[in-house]
N, C-alpha and C positions, 0 to 999 in steps of 0.2 A: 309868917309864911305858912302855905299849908302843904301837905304831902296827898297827892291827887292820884290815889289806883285804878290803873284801867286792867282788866280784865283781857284774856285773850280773844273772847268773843264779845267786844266791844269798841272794837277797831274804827272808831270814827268820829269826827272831832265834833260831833254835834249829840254824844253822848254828856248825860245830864252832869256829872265830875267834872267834865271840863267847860261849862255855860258862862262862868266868873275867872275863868283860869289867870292867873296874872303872870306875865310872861319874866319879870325882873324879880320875883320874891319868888310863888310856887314852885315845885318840883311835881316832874309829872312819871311816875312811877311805874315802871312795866318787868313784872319776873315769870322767867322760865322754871318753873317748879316742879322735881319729878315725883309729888303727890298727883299733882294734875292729871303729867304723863304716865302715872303707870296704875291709879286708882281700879281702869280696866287697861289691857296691853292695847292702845290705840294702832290701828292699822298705821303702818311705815311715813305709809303717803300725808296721812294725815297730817298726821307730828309735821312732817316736813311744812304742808300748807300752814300749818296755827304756828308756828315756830317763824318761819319765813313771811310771815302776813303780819306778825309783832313787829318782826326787826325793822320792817320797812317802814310800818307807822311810825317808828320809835326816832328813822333813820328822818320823817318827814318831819316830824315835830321839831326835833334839833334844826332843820334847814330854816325852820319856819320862827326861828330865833327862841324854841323852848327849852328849859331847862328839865332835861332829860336824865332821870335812874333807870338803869337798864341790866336786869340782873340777867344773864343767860345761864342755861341750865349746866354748861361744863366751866362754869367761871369758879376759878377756889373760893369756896366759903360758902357755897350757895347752900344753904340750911334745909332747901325743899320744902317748905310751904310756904303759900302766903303770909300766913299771921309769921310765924316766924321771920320773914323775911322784910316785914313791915317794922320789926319788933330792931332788927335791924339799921334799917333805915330812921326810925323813930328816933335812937339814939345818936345816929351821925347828924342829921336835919335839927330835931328839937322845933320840928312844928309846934303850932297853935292847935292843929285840929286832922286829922286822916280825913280825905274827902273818895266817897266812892257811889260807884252806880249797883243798884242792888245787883246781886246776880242774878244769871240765869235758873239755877242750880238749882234747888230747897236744900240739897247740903253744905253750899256753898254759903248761901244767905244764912244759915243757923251759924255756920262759923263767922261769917262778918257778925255777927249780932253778938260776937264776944269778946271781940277787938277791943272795943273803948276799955271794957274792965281787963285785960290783958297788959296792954299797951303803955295804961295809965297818960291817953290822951283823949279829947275828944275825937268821937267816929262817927261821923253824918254819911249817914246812905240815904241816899236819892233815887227817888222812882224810875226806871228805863222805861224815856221816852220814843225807844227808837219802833216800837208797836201801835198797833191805829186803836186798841182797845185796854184800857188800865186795869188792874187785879179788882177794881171797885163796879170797873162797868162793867165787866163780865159778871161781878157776884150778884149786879143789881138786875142785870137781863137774866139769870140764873133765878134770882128769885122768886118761890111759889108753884115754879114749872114743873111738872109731874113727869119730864122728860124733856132732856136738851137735845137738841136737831138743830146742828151746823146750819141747814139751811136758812131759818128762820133768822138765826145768826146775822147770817150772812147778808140777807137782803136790810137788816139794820143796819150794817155800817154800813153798806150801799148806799143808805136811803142817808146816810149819816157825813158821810163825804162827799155825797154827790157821783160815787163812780157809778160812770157806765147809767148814767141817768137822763130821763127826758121827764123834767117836773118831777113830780112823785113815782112817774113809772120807768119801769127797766126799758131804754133803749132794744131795738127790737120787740118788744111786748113778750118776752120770757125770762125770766130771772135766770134759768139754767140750763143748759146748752148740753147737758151731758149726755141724751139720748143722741146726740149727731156727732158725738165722739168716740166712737168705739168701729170703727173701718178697721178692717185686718189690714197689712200693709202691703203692696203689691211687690213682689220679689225684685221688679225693674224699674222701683223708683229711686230716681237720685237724689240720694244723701248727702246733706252738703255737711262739711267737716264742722267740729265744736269745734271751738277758742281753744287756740295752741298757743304756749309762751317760751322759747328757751328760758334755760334758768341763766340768773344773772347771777354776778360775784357771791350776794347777800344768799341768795339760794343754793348756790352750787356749795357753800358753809356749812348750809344746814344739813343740805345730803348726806353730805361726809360725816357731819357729828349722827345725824338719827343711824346710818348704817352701821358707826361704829357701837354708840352707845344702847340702839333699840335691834339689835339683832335677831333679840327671842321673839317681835313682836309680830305679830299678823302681817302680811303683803308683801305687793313688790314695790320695790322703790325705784326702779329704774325709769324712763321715758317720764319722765315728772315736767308737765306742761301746765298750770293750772295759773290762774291770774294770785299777784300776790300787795297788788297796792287796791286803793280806789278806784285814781284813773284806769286801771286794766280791767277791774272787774266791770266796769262802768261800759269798758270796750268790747269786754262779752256778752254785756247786756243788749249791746247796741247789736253785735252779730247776730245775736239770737235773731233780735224784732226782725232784723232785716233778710235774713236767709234761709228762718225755721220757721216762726212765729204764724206764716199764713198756713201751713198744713199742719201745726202743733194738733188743735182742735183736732180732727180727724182720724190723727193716727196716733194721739197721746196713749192708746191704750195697748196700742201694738206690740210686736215683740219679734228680732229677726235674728239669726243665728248669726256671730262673729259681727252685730252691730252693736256697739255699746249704748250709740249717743242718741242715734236717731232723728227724732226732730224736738225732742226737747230744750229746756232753758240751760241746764247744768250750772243752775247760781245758785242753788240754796246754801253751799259750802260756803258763797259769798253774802249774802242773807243771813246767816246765822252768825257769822264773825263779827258782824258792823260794816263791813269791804261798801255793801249794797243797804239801802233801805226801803222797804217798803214801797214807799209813794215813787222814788227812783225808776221802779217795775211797771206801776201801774199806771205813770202818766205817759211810760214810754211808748205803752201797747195800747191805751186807749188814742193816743194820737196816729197809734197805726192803722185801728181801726177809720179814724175820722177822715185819713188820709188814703183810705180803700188800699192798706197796703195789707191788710188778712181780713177776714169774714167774723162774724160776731160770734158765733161756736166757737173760735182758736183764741180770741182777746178774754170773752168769757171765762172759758177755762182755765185761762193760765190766770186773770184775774183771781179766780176763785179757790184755787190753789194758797194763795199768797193771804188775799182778804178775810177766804172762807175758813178753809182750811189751818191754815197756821197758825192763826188769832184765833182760832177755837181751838187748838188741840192746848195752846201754850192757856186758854182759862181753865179746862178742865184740869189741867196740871195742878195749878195754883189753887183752884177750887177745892181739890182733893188731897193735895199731900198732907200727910207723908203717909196717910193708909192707901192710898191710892196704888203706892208702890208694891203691895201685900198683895194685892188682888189675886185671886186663883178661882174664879166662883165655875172652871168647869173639871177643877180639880186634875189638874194636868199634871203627871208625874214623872214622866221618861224624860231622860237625857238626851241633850242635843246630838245627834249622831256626830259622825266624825268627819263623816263628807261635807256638811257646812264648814268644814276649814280648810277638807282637800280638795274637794271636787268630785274624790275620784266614787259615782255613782252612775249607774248605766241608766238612772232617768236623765235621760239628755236635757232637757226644761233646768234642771235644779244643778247638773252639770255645768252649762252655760254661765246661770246669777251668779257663782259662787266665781268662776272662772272671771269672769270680769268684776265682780267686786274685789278680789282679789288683786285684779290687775289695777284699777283705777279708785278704787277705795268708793264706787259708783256702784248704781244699777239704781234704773226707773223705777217711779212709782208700783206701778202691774210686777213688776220681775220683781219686788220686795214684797207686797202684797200678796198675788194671786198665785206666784211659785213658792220664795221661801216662805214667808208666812202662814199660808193653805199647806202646805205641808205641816209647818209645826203646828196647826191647829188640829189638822186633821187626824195626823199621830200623837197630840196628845202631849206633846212637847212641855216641860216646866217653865211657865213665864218669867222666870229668874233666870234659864241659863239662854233664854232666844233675847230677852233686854241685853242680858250683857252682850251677845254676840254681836245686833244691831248697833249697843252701843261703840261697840271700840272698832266694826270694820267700815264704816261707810264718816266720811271728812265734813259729812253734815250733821252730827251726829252730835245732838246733848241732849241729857236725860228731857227738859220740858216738851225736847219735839218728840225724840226716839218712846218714851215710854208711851204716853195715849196712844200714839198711831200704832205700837206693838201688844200691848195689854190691852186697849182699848177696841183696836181697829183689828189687828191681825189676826188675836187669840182669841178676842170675847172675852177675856180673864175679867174681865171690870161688871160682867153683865148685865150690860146693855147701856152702861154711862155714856158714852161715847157712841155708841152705832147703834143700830133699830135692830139687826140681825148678824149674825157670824158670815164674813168674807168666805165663804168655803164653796168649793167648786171641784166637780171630777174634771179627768184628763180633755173634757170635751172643750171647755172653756179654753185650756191652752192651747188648742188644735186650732179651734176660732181664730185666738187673737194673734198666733204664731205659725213659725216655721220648723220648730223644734222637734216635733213629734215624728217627722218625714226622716229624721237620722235619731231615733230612739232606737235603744234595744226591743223596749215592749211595745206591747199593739195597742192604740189608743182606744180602738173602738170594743177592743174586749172587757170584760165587765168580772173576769175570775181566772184562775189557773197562771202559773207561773208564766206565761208571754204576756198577763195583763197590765193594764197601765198602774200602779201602785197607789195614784191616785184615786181611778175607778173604784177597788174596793173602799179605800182611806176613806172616802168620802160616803158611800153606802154604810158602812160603821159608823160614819160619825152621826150621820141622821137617824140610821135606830136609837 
């Protein structure tokens, strides 16, 4: 018999550990470990979503007649780590072999890669096939190139899976749609609601365990709606196409005060888990296109997000670790202020992100980009204390996505591995693409003296 670890962000039964699973001999292994939870202090929400999103796989596999270990993180005895708790398990089972799917991680995977001699059993890691590009095809498209460009990327799986394809050419005859995505949003258009879920028995559990045991941690835990199986995530996927997806393109880069959701997807927390997979997204929204139910700018983008974007930050990851992690090439020195964890700052922009990442363990792409990020770029912020902050407040959040797109995308810290030029922008861009600036204390369009926008000058320093 084998003992078969799944991983909290591998919530799905089509992950590579369980391909041979045998329902009468295997044990299929899932633990709440508080290395996991407290390596950085996970916003509230989170814990609750990855906590609550095990138990229900854990709860489906048992239905589904599997032979289920399920260590939870207040059960006596729980040793708090993996290997320890494998080491555990090893002892009571007396498998043949420990069966797992790499991690996510690169700290994760250095510690699987120590198991077998630990353990004193066999330990087969298996490649995670739940990505449309392998750690080999990325090194082999990597190779010789004097500079990586997502895009070029991008248009090879394109051309590689056929999305969004006519023969060899991009459907519509443009590869990228991102010039007819950037509409400010109009103050009177109606927002239709994201996927809301009351919590059930299994989550209404975790609540009460994360509120009692994660107290010190980042957020708020209350109003907790989020999908916590497959089929749920699979029912927020289906909301999205059908009552965002046609004005996503447009207004994806917008930003409105006291709206959190807007017209985005809000699945990448379900994406990153296992919940969702890839192909799941994009055959949803290409058949929404084919079906004239959104315009090729909105299927595009949100494609390209998923195709482009994701599957490249997660090679350069793998490309580069573990110096990758080091990076500081514009010598960033100053400490995270204090308002990334209160709010309380009288730039209203940066007030807002922090106020609803807080609230929902959320905030769009643009409000983590162009507000939090542009600011710590712009001041100069240390890309060790803005990683960990991205890492432990936002429920989508693992080191392979959160580092490029912050070192790589937000700071520049990587120079230039990942982006052509630094994200940075004065107060003008957020006026653009927002409503924020109209209830600021400072003036956007001043450029110096105490009523000016803090961006204005942050950004004029940062280009000298």
């Amino acid at each position: 018999m084998n003992v078969r670890l799944v991983l909290g962000d591998q919530l799905n039964r089509d992950i590579s550990s369980l391909d041979d699973v045998n329902r009468t001999n295997d044990v299929i292994m899932l633990c709440e470990v508080a290395e996991e939870a407290t390596y950085v202090k996970h916003h509230q929400k989170k814990l609750v979503f990855i906590f609550s999103a095990m138990r229900h796989f854990a709860e489906a596999l048992r239905t589904d007649g599997f032979q289920v270990h399920y260590v939870s993180i207040d059960e006596a005895g729980n040793s708090g780590s993996f290997g320890s708790e494998l080491k555990r398990a090893v002892e009571r089972y007396k498998p043949d072999k420990v069966i797992v799917t790499e991690a996510s991680e690169y700290r994760v995977l250095e510690d699987m890669k120590s198991w077998q001699k630990t353990l004193g059993v066999m330990v087969e890691i298996r490649p995670d096939k739940r990505f449309l590009c392998s750690h080999k095809g990325f090194k082999d498209w990597a190779k010789g190139r004097k500079q990586l460009r997502m895009e070029y990327f991008y248009r090879e799986l394109r051309k590689s899976y056929q999305i969004l394809m006519d023969g060899d050419s991009p459907i519509g005859g443009q590869w990228n749609y991102d010039a007819d995505n950037k509409k400010p949003l109009p103050e009177t258009v109606n927002i239709p609601q994201t996927y809301r879920l009351a919590p059930d028995a299994i989550t209404q559990t975790v609540i009460k365990m994360v509120s009692e045991r994660f107290l010190d941690h980042f957020g708020d835990i209350d109003d907790f709606h989020y999908a916590a199986t497959r089929k749920q995530a699979l029912d927020a996927l289906n909301q999205f196409v059908e009552t965002r997806l046609s004005l996503f393109g447009d207004y994806q880069d917008a930003m409105l005060q006291n709206e959190p959701w807007l017209f985005h997807s809000h699945i990448s927390l379900y994406l990153n888990c296992g919940l969702l997979l890839p192909m799941d997204c994009i055959k949803l929204a290409e058949e929404a296109y084919h079906n004239q139910q959104a315009p090729i700018n909105a299927v595009e983008g949100f494609i390209r997000q998923i195709v482009g974007w994701r599957e490249f930050v997660r090679g350069v990851y793998w490309l580069y670790m573990p110096e990758y992690a080091k990076r500081n090439s514009l010598d960033a020195q100053r400490h995270l202020p204090e308002f990334y964890w209160s709010g309380q700052t009288k730039m209203n922009c940066v007030a807002q992100c922090v106020k609803e990442t807080k609230q929902q363990a959320y905030a769009h792409h643009i409000q983590r980009l162009m507000v939090l990020g542009n600011f710590a770029l712009l001041a100069g912020i240390h890309p060790d204390e803005v990683n960990e902050w991205y890492l432990l407040v936002y429920a989508d959040a693992y080191e392979w996505v959160e580092l490029p797109n912050v070192t790589g995308m937000a700071l520049f810290a990587d120079g230039g591995l990942l982006a052509s030029k630094p994200y940075a922008a004065s107060g003008a861009y957020i006026n653009k693409m927002s409503n924020y600036c109209k209830n600021c204390h400072y003036n956007v369009k001043a450029k110096y003296g105490e009523s000016a926008c803090p961006f204005n000058y942050l950004y004029w320093h940062f280009l000298i």
